[in-house]
N, C-alpha and C positions, 0 to 999 in steps of 0.2 A: 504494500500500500504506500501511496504518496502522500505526505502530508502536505496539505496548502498553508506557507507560510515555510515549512520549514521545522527544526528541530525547536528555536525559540516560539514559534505557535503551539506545539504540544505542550512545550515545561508549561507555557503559561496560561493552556487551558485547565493543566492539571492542577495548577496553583489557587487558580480560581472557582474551580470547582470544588476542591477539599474544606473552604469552610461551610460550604453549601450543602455536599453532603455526611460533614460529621454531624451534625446539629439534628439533622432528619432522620436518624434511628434508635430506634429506643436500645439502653444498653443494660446489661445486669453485668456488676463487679466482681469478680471474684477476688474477695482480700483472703489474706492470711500472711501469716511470718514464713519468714525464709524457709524451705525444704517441705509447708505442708505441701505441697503437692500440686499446684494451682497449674505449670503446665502440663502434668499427667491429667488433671481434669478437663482442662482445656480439649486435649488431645481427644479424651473419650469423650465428650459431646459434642464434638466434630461427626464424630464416629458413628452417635447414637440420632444426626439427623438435625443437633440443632447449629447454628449461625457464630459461627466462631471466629475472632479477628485476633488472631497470635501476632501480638507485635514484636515478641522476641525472634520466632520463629523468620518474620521479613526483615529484623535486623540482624539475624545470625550474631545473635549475643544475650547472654541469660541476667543483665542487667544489674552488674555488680561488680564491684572491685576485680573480682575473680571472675566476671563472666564470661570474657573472649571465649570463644569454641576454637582450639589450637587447627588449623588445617581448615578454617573457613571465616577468610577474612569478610568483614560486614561492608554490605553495599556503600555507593555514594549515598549523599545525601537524595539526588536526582532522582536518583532510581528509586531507594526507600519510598520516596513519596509518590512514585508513579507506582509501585506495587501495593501501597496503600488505598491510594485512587482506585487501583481497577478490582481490590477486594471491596472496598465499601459501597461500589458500584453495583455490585453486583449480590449485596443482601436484598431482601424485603422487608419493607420498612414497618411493615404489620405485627412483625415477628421480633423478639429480642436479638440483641449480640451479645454473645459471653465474651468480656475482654479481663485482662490481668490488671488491677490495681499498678499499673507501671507512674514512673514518675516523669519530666519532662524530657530525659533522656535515655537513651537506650542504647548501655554503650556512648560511642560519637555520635550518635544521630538524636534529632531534635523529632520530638512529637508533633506532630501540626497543634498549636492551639486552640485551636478549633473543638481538636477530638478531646484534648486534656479537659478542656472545659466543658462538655458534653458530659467526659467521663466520671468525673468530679461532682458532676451533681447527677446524677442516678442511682439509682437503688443499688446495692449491695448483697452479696454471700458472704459470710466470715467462713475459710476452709480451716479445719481444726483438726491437728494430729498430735498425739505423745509426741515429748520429746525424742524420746528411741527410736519412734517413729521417721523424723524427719533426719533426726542424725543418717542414719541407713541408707534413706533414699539419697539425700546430698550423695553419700560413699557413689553411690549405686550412678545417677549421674554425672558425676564427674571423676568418674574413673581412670579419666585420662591423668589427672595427677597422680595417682598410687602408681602408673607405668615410670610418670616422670617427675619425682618429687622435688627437680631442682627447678623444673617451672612452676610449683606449687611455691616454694620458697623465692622464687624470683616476682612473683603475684602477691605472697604478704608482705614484702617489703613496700608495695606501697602504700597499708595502714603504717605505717613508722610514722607518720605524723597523726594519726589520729591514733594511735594506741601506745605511743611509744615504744622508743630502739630496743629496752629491753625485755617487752611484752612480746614484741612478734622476731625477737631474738631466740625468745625461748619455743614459739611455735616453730619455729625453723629447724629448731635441734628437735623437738620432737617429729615432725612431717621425717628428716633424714634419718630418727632413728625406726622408721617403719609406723608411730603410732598415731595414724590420722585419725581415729576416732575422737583421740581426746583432743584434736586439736578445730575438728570440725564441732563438736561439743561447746568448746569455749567458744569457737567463734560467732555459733548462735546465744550464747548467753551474753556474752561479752561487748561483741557487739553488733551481731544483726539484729536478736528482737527490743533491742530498746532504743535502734534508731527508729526501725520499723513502727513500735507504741508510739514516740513520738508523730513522723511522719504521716502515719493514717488518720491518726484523730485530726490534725490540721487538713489534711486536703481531701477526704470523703467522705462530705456529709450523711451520707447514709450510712456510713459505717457503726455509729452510734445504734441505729434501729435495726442493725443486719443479723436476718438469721445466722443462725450459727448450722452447719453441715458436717458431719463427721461420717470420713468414710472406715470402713471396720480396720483397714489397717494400708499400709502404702502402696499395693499391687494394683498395676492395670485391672485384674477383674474389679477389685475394690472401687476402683473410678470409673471403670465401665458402669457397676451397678448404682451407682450414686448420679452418674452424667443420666442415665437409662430417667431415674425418677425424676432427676428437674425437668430434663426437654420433655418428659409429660406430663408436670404443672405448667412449660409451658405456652 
């Protein structure tokens, strides 16, 4: 196909369209702390039939210090936006979108504000799992560090300013001596869920009123059977 106008006719149809169409679909949130589970749910109510917008998944980044995915660098900014466009294009605007509780960026890439502000004020899920729970699964996707534990250690060195040189000195020496549990442990205690307590009461209002969802333990069937009951409430 030709585009009339050219390459700058596209970026800026798509530019122009994105606040038009974030605003025009109803969303349901799915919050929860770090490791519940939220893209394993995501995934299965993709699965199960209902309207899913994975923003980590089109910025090929799990949206965290630690989130780069090694061996799959994240789009431009350009692109991001045009794979954004042509997924929200192509919901029904009758029906809801499951999207992740994400914050304005992802990774390098900027969220349209549009959608942040859409997202922000909509209803809400709270995903709730034991801690054992969440420790495990982290293990389980991000497995790429237990292969290579000096890019685990080269990815907490950049809390060294938010936790200090000798807090993520000693995760280091533990990640090298084999024992990443105890080190993915602290770092949800330490500090992903109490930036995360922080950050959610500030920016999703519905979070206050959000049901709370427990699925019976971390496995895809677990999320299969919990995605199966929301897309038929809804």
């Amino acid at each position: 196909h030709v585009i009339e106008g050219g390459y700058k006719a596209s970026r800026g149809a798509v530019l122009a369209a994105l606040p038009v169409l974030a605003p025009s679909l109803r969303y349901r949130v799915v919050c929860g702390p770090t490791g519940s589970g939220k893209t394993r749910l995501l995934q299965a109510l993709e699965e199960a039939g209902a309207q899913v917008l994975d923003l980590e998944g089109l910025a090929n980044h799990r949206s965290s210090v630690l989130g780069l995915i090694p061996g799959q660098p994240q789009p431009s900014q350009k692109r991001f936006d045009t794979l954004l466009w042509d997924k929200l294009r192509g919901f029904e605007p009758q029906r809801p979108v499951y999207v992740e509780s994400e914050s304005r960026k992802v990774g390098n890439l900027a969220v349209p504000e549009a959608l942040i502000t859409a997202m922000r004020a909509s209803p809400c899920l709270d995903l709730a799992l034991p801690t054992d729970e969440r420790v495990h699964l982290l293990l389980e996707d991000y497995a790429f560090f237990a292969r290579d534990p000096e890019l685990f250690c080269e990815r907490l060195g950049a809390l060294t300013q938010l936790r200090g040189r000798e807090q993520v000195q000693a995760w280091q020496a533990l990640v090298r001596a084999g024992n990443l549990e105890t080190v993915v442990r602290e770092l949800l205690v330490k500090h992903y869920d109490p930036g995360y307590a922080a950050s959610i009461s500030r920016n999703f209002a519905g979070h206050a009123t959000a049901p709370t969802v427990t699925p019976r333990d971390r496995s895809p069937a677990a999320m299969a059977e919990l995605a199966r009951v929301l897309a038929a409430e809804a």
